[in-house]
PAZAMI-436920 format. One line per 3 residues: number of its first residue (from 1); their letters; for each residue x, y, z of C-alpha. Coordinates in nm, 4 decimals. Example, Ala and Ser with C-alpha at 12.3 -4.5 7.8 and 13.67 -1.06 7.14 Angstrom:
BEGIN
1	as	1.2300/-0.4500/0.7800  1.3670/-0.1060/0.7140;
% end
This chain:
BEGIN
1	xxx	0.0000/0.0000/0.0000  0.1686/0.3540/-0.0901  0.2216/0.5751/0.2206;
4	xxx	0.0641/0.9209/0.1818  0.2452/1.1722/0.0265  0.2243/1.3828/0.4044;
7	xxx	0.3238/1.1115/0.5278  0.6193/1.0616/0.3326  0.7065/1.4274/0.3268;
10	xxx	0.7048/1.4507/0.7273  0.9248/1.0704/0.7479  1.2332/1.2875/0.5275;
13	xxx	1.2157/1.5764/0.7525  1.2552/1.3394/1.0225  1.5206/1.1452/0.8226;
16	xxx	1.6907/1.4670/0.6866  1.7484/1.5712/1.1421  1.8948/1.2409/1.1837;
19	xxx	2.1129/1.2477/0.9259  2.2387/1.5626/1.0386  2.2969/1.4613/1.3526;
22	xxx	2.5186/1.1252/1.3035  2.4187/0.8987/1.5890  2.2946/0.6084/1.5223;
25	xxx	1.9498/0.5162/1.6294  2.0147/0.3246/1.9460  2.2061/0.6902/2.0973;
28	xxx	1.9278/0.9146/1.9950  1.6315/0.6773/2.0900  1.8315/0.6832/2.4773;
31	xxx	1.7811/1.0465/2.4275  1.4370/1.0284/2.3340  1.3217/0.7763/2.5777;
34	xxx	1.2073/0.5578/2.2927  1.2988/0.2416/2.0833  1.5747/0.2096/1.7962;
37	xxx	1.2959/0.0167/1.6104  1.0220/0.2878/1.7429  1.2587/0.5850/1.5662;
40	xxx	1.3439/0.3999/1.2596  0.9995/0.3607/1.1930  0.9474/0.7424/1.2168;
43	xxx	1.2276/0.7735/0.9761  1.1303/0.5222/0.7463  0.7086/0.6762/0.7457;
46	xxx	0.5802/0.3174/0.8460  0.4785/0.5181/1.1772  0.3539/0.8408/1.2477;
49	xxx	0.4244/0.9754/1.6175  0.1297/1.0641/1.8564  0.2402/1.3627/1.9280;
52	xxx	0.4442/1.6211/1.8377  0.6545/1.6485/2.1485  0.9030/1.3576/2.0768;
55	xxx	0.9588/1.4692/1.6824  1.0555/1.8381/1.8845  1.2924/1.6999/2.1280;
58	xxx	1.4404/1.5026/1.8089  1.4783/1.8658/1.6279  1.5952/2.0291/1.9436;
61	xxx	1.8530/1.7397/1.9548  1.9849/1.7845/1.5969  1.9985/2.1496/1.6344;
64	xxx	1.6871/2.2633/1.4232  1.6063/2.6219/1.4256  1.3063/2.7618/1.5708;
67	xxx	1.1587/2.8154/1.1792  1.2705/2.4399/1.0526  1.0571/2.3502/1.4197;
70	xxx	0.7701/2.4916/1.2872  0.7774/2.3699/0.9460  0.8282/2.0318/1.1006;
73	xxx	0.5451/2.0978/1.3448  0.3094/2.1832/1.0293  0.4417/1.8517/0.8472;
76	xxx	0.3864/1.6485/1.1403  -0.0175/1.7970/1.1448  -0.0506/1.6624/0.7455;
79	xxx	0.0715/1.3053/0.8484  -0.1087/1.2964/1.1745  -0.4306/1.3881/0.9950;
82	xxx	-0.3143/1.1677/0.7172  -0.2498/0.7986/0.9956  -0.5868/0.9031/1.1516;
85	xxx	-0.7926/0.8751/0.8041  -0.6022/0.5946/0.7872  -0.6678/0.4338/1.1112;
88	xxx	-1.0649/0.5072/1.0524  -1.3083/0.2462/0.9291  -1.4274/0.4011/0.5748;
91	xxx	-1.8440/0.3403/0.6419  -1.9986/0.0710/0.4592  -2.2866/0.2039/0.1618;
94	xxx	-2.5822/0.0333/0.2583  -2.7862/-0.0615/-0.0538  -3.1456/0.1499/-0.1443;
97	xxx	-3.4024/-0.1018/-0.0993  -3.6756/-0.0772/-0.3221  -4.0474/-0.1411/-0.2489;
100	xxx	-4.1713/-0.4484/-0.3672  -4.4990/-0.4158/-0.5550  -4.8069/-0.5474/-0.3525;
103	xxx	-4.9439/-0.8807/-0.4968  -5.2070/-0.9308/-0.2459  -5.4484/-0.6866/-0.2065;
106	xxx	-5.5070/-0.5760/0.1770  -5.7247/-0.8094/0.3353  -6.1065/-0.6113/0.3967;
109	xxx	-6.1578/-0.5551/0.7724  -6.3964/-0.7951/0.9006  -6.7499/-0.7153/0.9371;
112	xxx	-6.8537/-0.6549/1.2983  -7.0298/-0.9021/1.5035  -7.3289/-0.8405/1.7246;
115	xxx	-7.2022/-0.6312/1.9993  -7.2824/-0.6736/2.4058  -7.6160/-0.6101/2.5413;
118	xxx	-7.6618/-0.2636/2.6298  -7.6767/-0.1503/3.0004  -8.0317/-0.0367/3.0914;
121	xxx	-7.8762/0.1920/3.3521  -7.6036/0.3091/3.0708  -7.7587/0.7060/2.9027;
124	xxx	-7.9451/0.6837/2.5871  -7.6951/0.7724/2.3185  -7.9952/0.9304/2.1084;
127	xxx	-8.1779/1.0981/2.3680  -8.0870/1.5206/2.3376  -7.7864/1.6552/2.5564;
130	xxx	-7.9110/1.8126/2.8933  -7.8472/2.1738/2.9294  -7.5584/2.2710/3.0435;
133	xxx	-7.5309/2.4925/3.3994  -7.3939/2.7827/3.3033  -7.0840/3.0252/3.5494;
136	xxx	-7.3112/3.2454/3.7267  -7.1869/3.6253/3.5926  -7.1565/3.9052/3.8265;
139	xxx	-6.9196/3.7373/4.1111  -6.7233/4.0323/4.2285  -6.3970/4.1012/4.0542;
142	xxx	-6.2695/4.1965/4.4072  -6.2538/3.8381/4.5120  -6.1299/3.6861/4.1899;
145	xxx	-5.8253/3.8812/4.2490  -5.7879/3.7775/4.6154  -5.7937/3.4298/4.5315;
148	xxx	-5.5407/3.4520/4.2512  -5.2950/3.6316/4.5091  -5.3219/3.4081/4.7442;
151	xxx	-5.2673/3.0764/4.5176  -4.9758/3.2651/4.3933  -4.8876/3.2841/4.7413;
154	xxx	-4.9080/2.9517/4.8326  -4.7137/2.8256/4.5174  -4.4227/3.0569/4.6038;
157	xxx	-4.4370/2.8995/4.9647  -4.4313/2.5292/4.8272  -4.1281/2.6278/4.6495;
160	xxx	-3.9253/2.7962/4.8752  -4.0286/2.5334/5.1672  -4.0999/2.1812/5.0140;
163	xxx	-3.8288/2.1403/4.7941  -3.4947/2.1461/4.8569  -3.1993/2.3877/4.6248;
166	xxx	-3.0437/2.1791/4.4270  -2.7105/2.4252/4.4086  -2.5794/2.3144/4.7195;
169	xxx	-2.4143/1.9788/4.5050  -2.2839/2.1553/4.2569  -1.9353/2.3232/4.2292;
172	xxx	-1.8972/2.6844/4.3040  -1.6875/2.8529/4.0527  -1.3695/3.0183/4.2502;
175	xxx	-1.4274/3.4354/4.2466  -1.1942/3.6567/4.1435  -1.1138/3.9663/4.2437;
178	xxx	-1.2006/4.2464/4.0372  -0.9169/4.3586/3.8185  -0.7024/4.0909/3.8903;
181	xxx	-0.5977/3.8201/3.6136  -0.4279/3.5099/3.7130  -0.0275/3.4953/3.5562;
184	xxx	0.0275/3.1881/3.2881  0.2692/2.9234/3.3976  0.6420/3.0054/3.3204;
187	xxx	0.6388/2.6426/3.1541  0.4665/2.4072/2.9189  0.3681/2.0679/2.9895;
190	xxx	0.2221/1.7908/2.7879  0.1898/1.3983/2.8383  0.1862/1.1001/2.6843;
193	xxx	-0.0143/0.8214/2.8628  -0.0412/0.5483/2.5550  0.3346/0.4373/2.5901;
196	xxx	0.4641/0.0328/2.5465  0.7251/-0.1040/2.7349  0.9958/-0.0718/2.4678;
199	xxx	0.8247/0.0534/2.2256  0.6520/-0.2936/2.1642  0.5153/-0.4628/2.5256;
202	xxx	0.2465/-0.3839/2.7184  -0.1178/-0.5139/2.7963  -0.4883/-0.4041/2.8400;
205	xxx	-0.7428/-0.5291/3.0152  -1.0528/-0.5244/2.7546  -1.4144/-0.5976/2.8993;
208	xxx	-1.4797/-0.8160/2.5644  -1.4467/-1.2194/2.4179  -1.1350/-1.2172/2.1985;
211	xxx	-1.3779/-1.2620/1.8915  -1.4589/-0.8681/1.9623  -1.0821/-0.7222/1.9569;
214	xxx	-0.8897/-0.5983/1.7091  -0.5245/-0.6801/1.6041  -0.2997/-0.5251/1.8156;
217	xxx	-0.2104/-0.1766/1.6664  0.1521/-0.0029/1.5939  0.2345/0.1581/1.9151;
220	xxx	0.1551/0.5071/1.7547  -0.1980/0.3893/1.7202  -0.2448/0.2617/2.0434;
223	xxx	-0.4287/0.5671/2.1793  -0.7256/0.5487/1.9278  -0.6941/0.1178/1.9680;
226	xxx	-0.7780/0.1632/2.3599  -1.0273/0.4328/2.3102  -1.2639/0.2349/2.0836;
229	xxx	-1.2195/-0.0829/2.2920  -1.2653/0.1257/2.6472  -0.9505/-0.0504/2.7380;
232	xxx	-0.7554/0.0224/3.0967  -0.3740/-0.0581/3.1359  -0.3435/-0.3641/3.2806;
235	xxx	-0.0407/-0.4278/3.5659  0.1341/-0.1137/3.4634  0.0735/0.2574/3.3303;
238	xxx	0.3626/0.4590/3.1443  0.3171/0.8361/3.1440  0.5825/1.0407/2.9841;
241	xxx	0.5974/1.4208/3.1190  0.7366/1.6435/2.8971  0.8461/2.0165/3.0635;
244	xxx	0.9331/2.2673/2.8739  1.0260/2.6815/2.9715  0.9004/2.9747/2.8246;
247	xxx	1.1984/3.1672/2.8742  1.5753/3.1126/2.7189  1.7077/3.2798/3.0452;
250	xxx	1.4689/3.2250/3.3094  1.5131/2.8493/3.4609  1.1909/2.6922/3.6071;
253	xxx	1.2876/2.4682/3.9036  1.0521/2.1608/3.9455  1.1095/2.0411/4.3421;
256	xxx	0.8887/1.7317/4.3254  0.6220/1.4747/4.1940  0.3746/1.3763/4.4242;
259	xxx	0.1287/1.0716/4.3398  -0.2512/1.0999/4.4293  -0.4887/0.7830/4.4760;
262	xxx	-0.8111/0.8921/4.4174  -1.0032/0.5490/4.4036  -0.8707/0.2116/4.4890;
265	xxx	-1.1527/-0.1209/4.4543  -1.1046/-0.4633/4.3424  -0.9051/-0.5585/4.0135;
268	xxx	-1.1317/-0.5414/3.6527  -1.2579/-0.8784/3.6077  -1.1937/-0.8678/3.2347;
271	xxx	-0.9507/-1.0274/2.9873  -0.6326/-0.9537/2.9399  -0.4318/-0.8685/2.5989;
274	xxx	-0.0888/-0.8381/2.5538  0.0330/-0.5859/2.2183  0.3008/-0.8526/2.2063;
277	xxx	0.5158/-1.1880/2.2728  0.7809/-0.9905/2.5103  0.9758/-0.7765/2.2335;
280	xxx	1.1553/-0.5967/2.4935  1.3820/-0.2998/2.3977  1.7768/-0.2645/2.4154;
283	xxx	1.6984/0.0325/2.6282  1.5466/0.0677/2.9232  1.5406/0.4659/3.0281;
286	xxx	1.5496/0.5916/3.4143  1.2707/0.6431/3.5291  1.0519/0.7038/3.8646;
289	xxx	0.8736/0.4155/3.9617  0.5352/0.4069/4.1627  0.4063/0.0938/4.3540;
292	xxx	0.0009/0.1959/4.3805  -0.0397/-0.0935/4.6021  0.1526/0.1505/4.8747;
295	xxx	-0.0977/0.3184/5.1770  0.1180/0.5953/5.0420  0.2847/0.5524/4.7019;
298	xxx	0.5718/0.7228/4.6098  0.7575/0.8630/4.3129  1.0445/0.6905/4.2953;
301	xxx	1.4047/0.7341/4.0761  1.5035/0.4641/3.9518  1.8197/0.4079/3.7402;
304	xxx	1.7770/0.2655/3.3372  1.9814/0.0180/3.1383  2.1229/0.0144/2.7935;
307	xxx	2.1663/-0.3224/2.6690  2.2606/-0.1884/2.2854  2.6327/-0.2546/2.3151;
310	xxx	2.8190/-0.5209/2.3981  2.8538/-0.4548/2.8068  2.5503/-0.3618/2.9795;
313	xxx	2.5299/0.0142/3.0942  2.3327/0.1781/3.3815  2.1990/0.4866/3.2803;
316	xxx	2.2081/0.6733/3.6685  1.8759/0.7992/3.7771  1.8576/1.1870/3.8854;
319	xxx	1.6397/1.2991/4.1679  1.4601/1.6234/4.1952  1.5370/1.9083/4.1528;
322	xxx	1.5401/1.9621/3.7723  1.5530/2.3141/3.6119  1.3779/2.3171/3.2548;
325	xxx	1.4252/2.6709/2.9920  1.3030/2.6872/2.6428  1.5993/2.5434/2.5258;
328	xxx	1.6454/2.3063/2.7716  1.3291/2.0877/2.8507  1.3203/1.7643/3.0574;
331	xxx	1.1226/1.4418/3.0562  0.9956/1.2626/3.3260  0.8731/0.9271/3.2587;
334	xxx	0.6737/0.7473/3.5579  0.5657/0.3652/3.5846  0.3128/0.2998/3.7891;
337	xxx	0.2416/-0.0304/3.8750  -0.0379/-0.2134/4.0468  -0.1355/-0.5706/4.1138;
340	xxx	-0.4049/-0.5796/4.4000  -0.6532/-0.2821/4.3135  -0.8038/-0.1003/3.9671;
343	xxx	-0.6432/0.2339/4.1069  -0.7318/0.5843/3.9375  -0.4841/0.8431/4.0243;
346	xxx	-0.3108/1.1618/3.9289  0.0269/1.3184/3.9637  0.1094/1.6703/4.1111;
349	xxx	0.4464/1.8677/4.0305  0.6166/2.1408/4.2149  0.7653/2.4155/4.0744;
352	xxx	0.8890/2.7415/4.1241  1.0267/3.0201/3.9084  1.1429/3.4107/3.9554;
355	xxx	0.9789/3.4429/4.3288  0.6432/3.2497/4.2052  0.5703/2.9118/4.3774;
358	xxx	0.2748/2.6417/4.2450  0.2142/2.3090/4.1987  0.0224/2.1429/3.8938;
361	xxx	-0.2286/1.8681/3.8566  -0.0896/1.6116/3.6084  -0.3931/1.4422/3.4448;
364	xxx	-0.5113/1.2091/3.1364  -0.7040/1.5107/2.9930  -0.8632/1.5822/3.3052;
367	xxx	-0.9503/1.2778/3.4320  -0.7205/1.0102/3.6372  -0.4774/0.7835/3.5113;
370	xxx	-0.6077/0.4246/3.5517  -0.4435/0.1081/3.6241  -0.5664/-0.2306/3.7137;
373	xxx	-0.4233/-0.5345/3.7939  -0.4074/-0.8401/3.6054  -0.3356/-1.1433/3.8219;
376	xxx	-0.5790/-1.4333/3.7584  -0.7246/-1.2785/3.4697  -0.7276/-1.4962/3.1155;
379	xxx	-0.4597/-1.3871/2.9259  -0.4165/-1.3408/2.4958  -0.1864/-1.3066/2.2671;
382	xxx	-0.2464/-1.2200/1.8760  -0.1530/-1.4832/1.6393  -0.0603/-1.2820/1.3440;
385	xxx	-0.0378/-1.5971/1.0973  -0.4019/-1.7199/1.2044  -0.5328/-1.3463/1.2423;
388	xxx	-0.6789/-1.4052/1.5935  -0.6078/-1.4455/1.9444  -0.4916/-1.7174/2.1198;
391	xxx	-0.4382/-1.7896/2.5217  -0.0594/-1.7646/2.6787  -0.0750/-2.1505/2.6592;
394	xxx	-0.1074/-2.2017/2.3005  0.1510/-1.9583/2.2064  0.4239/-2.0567/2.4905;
397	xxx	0.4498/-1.7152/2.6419  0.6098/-1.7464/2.9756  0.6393/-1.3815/3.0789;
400	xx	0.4657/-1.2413/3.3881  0.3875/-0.8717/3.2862;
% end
């Protein structure tokens, strides 16, 4: 199938930085928190990124101007509009169906039988209409009025004393004082909360018979996949922060993540699907690590390992604090792991920046995060040759994620 010309045209802007840059794909995808295989694909236009914030840390790396960043930002639009057209079912015409002529004419409605025996004590249809009474004019307008007032009176009472306001339950919007506007952040943020072990592993728990998935998608897609199958992360959630400063000068100082448990009940009683067989990656990139099965859970550093040459190397974890500029932004990239609860939960990150102090609520576009565990559940991996999914069993997976 040819790849879309937007497509195509974003995939040599990509290739065009790496070139310029000279590492090879392993160094840069250390940098970029994500796979050789994930980046090559990028390169090569089999896979369009999410979102724009890994292509811009790729063009920050390779030293791209801030003109040849927004050219690349517009490219990246085209494609992404481009995969999603892609990635959505085209409808199906349904066919005009044409009335077929009547052969039988309608059947005639059958005569009526002899009805029940009237009721001697029933009124004589025939017999003429009695009069009616008719209002007696002349009441005095003075007590017409009266009586309206005081119904109206009584009405307004029933309101105000039988039923109860409704506006206590719902939110009060927070005042502000007149004349006074609220600064903007110093910083950007954005998040990516689709993200595979690797670029290749991970698993969803999906509330459906394997009959009723889909393939697995390409990680890019993965987003969209879990959306129309209403699918939660299953064991563990990746969620890549990505901070960025307005200013060139002006450092913003972020002090610490905090993690939030907002709900904890019993794990999803669903099935479980794995996007893989246990690809792994060469790489795996520090990160902070955060048990939700913790009273308290913490955000924890935790040091990487890059497995791409021929000793292993430990990639040293770095605690808070972090100072981000436009020129200089910084990833964070939590796990958060669960095997006892369905958790929902949000991260909060402290910052502070030219005498200005806050702390922002890191959410999956405004609602929690969600993880669930997985142990117990029936587990499936896709059997690309037979184009369906089979159990763990069948296909000799022996992994525990």
């Amino acid at each position: 199938m040819p790849k879309d010309a937007a497509v195509e045209e974003f995939a040599g802007l990509v290739r065009a930085l790496k070139a310029r840059d000279g590492r090879s794909y392993e160094a840069l995808g250390r940098r970029l928190s994500v796979s050789a295989s994930t980046l090559h694909r990028y390169c090569s236009g089999v896979t369009v990124p999410e979102e724009f914030a890994v292509v811009d840390r790729l063009a920050l790396l390779c030293g791209a101007g801030e003109e040849e960043r927004r050219a690349l930002e517009a490219a990246w639009t085209e494609a992404d509009r481009a995969r999603r057209r892609a990635a959505s079912p085209s409808p199906t015409p349904v066919p005009a169906v044409s009335a077929a002529p009547e052969s039988n004419p309608e059947p005639s409605a059958p005569e009526p039988g002899p009805g029940p025996a009237p009721d001697p004590s029933a009124p004589d249809p025939t017999a003429p209409e009695a009069p009616r009474a008719r209002p007696r004019r002349g009441a005095p307008a003075p007590l017409l009025v009266a009586a309206a007032v005081a119904l109206v009176v009584l009405a307004l009472a029933a309101a105000l004393l039988g039923h109860p306001t409704r506006t206590a339950s719902a939110p009060t919007p927070a005042s502000t004082a007149p004349g006074r506007t609220v600064a903007p952040l110093p910083f950007t943020w954005s998040i990516g909360s689709q993200l595979w072990d690797g670029g290749c592993g991970h698993t969803y728990l999906v509330d459906r018979a394997p009959r009723a998935v889909a393939p697995p998608p390409v990680a890019a897609d993965s987003g969209a996949w879990a959306g129309t199958h209403g699918a939660v992360h299953g064991g563990e959630a990746l969620v890549r922060i990505t901070v960025q400063g307005r200013s060139p000068s002006d450092a913003v100082v972020l002090h610490a993540l905090h993690v939030r448990v907002v709900d904890r009940s019993a794990p999803l009683p669903w099935n479980a699907y794995r996007m893989d067989n246990g690809c792994g990656g060469a790489v795996t990139p520090r990160h902070f690590a955060v048990d939700l099965d913790r009273p308290r859970p913490l955000a924890r550093p935790v040091d990487g390992l890059d497995a791409s040459g021929a000793k292993v190397r430990k990639i040293p974890a770095v605690s808070f604090p972090y100072k981000v500029t436009s020129s200089d932004p910084e990833e964070l990239l939590v796990s958060a792991r669960t095997a006892g609860c369905d958790c929902r939960w949000y991260l909060e990150l402290e910052w502070s920046a030219g005498g200005r102090t806050g702390t922002v609520r890191i959410t999956d576009g405004g609602k929690p995060f969600r993880t669930s565990g997985t142990r117990g559940r029936p587990a499936y991996v896709h059997d690309s040759a037979e184009g369906r999914w089979i159990t763990d069993s069948d296909s000799g997976w022996t992994g525990d994620r």
